[in-house]
PAZAPA-4460 file (N, C-alpha, C; in steps of 0.05 Angstrom, whole numbers, plus 32768, in hexadecimal, padded with zeros to 4 digits):
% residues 114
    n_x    n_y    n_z   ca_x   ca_y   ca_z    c_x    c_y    c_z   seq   type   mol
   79FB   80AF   80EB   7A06   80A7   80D2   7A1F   80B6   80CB     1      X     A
   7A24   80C8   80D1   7A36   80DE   80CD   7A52   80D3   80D9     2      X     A
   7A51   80CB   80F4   7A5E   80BA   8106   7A70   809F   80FA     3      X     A
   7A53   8098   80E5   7A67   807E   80D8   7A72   8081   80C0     4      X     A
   7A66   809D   80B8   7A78   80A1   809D   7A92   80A6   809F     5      X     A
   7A92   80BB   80BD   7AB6   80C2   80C8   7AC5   80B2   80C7     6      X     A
   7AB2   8097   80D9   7AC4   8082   80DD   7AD1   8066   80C4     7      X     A
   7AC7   806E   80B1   7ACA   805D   809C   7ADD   8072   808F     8      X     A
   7AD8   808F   808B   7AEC   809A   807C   7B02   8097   8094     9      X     A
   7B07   809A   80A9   7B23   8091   80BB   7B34   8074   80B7    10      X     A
   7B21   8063   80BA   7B23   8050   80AB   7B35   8049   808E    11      X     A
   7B25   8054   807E   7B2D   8054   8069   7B4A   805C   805E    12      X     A
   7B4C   8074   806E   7B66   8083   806C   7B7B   8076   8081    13      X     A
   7B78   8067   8089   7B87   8064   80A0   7B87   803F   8094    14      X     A
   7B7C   802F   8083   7B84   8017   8075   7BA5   8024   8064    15      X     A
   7B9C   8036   8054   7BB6   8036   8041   7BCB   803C   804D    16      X     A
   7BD0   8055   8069   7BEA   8055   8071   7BEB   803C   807E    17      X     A
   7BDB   8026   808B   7BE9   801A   808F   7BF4   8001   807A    18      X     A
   7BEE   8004   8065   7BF9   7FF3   804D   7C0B   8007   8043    19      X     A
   7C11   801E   8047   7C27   8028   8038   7C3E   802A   8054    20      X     A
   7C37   8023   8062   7C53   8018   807E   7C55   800A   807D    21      X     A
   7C46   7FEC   807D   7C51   7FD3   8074   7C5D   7FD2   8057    22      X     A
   7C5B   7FE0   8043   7C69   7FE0   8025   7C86   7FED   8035    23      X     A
   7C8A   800A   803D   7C9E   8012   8042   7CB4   7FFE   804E    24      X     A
   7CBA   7FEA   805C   7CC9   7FDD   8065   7CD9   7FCC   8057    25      X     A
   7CBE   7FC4   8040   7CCA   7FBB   802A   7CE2   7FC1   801C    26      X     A
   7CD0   7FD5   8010   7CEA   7FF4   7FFD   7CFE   7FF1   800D    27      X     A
   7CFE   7FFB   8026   7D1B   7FF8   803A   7D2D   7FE0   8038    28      X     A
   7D1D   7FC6   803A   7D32   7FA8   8040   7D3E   7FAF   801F    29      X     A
   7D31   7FAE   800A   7D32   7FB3   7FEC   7D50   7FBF   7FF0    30      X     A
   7D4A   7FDD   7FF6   7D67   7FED   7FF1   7D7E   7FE3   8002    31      X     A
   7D7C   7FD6   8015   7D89   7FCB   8026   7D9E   7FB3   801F    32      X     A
   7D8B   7FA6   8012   7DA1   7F88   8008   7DA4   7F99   7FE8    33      X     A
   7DA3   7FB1   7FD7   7DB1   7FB4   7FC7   7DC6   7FC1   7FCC    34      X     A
   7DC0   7FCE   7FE3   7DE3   7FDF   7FE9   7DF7   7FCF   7FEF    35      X     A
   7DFA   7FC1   7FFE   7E11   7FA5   8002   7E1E   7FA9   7FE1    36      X     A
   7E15   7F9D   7FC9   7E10   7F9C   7FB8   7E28   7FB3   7FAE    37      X     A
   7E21   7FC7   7FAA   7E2A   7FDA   7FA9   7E4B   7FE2   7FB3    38      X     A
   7E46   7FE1   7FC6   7E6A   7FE2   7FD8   7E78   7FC8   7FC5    39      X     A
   7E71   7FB3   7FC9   7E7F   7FA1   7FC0   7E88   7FA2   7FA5    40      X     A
   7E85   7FAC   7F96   7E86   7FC2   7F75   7E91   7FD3   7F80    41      X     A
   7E94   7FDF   7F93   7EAD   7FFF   7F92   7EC5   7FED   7F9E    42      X     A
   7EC3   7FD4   7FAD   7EE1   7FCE   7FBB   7EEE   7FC5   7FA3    43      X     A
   7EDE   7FBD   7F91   7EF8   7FAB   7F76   7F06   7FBB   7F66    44      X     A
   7EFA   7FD1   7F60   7F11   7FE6   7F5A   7F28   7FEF   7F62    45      X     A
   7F1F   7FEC   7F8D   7F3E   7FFA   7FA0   7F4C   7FE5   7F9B    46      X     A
   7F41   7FCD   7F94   7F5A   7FAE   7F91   7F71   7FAA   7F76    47      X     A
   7F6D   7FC2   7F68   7F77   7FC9   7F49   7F8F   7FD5   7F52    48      X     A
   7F87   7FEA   7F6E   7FA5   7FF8   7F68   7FC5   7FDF   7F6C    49      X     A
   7FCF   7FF4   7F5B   7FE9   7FE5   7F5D   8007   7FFA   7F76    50      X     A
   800E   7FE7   7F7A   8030   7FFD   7F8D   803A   800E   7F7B    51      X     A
   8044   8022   7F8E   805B   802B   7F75   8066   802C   7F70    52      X     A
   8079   802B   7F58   808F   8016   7F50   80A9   8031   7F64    53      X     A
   80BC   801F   7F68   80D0   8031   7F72   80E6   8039   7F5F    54      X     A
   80EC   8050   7F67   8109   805C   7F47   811F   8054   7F4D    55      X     A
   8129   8043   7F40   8147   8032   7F3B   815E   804F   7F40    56      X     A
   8165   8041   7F56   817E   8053   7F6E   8194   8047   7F5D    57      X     A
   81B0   8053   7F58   81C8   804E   7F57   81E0   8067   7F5F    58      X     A
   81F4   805D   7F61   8200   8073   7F6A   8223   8067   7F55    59      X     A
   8236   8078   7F4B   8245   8074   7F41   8254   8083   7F4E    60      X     A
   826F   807C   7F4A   828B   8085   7F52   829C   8081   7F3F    61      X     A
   82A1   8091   7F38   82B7   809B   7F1E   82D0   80AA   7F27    62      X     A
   82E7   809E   7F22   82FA   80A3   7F2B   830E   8098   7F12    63      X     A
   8329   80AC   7F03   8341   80A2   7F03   8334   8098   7EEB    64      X     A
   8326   809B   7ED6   831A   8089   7EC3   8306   806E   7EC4    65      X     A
   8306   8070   7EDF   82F9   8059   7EE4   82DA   8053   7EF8    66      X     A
   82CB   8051   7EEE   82AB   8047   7EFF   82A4   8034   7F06    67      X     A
   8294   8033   7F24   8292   8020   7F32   8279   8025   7F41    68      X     A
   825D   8019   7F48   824A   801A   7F55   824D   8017   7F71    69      X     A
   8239   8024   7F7C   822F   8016   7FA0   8232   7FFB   7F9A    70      X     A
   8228   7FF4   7F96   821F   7FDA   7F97   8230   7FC8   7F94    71      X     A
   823E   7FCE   7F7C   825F   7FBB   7F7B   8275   7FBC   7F8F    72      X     A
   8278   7FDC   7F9F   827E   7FDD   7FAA   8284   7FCD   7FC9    73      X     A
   825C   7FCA   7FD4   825B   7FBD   7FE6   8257   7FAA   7FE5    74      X     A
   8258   7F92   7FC9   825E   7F77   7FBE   827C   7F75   7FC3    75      X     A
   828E   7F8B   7FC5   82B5   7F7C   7FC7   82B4   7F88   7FDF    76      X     A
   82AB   7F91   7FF4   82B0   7F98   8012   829D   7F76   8024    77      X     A
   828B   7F6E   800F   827C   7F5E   8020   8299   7F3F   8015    78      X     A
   829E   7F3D   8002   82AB   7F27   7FFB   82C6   7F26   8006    79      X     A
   82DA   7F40   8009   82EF   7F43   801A   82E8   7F40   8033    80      X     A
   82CD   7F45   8044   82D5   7F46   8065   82D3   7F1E   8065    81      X     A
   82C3   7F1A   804C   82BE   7EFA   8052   82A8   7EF0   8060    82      X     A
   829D   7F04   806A   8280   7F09   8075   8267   7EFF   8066    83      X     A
   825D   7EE4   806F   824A   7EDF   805D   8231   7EE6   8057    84      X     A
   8228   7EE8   8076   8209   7EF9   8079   8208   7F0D   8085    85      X     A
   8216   7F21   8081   821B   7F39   8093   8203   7F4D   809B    86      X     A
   820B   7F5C   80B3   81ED   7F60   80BF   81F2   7F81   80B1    87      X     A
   820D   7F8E   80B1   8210   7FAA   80B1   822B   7FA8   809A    88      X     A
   8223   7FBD   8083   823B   7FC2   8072   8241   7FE3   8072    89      X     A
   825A   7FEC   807D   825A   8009   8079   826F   8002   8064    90      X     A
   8273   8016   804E   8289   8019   803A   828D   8039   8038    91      X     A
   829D   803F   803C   82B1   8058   803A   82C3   8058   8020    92      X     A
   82C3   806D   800A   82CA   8071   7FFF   82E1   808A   7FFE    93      X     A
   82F5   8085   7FF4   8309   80A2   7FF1   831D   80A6   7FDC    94      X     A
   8313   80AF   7FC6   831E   80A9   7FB7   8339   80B5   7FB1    95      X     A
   8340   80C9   7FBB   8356   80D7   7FBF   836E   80C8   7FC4    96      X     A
   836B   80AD   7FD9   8375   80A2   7FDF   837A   8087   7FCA    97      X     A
   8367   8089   7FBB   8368   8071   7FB0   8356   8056   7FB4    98      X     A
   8349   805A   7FD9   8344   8040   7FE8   832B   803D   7FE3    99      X     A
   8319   8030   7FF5   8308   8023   7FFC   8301   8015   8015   100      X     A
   8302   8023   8027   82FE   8016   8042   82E0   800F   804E   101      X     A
   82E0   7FFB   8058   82C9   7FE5   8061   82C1   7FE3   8080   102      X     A
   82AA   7FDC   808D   82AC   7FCD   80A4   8290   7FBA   80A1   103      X     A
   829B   7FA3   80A0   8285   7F8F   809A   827C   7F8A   80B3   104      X     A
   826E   7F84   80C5   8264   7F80   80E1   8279   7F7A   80EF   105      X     A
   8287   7F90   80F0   8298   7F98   8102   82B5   7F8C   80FD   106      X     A
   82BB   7F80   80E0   82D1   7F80   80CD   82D4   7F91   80C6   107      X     A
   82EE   7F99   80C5   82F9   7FBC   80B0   830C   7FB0   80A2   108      X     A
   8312   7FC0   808E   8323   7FB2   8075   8322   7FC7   8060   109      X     A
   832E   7FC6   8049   833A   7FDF   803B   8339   7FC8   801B   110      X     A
   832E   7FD7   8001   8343   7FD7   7FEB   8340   7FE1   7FDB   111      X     A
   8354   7FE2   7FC6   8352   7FF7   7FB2   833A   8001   7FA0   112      X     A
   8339   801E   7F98   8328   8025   7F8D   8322   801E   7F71   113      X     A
   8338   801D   7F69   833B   801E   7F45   834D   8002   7F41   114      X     A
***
């Protein structure tokens, strides 16, 4: 009798772990399809950032009472070489001289500063 009491308390104990290993798998699939979940809530925030804005470049040349930008500059070297889509603009400046010298893709040309 002793024999079958062992074997019923083995038994016994050995029903619930195996209902608490078949529950465990559960819990697991559970946490499993909530994490997906999860990430997809942290990526919508990285989709917020924005670029960063860039700091407005200019450059002036003042000469003789008079100012003049980059940019205007290489607007009258691109319209004197006559160059419409030009691949390369160098502009040389000297004001000592007065000039303005150019080489539009492989046009050179000169004019006044002021």
């Amino acid at each position: 009798m002793a024999d079958k009491t062992i074997k019923a308390a083995e038994t016994a104990a050995a029903a619930p772990a195996e209902e608490k290993k078949a529950a465990a798998p559960k819990k697991t699939a559970a946490k499993k399809a909530a994490a997906p979940k999860k990430t997809a809530e942290k990526k919508a925030p990285a989709e917020k950032k924005t670029a960063a804005k860039k700091a407005s470049e200019n450059v002036y040349v003042q000469y003789q009472g008079a100012e003049i930008t980059s940019a205007d500059l290489i607007a009258k070297a691109k319209d004197a070489s006559g160059v419409k889509s030009p691949k390369t603009v160098n502009v040389y400046v000297k004001p000592e001289e007065n000039m303005v010298y150019y080489v539009v893709d492989n046009n050179a040309g000169s004019f006044p500063l002021v």
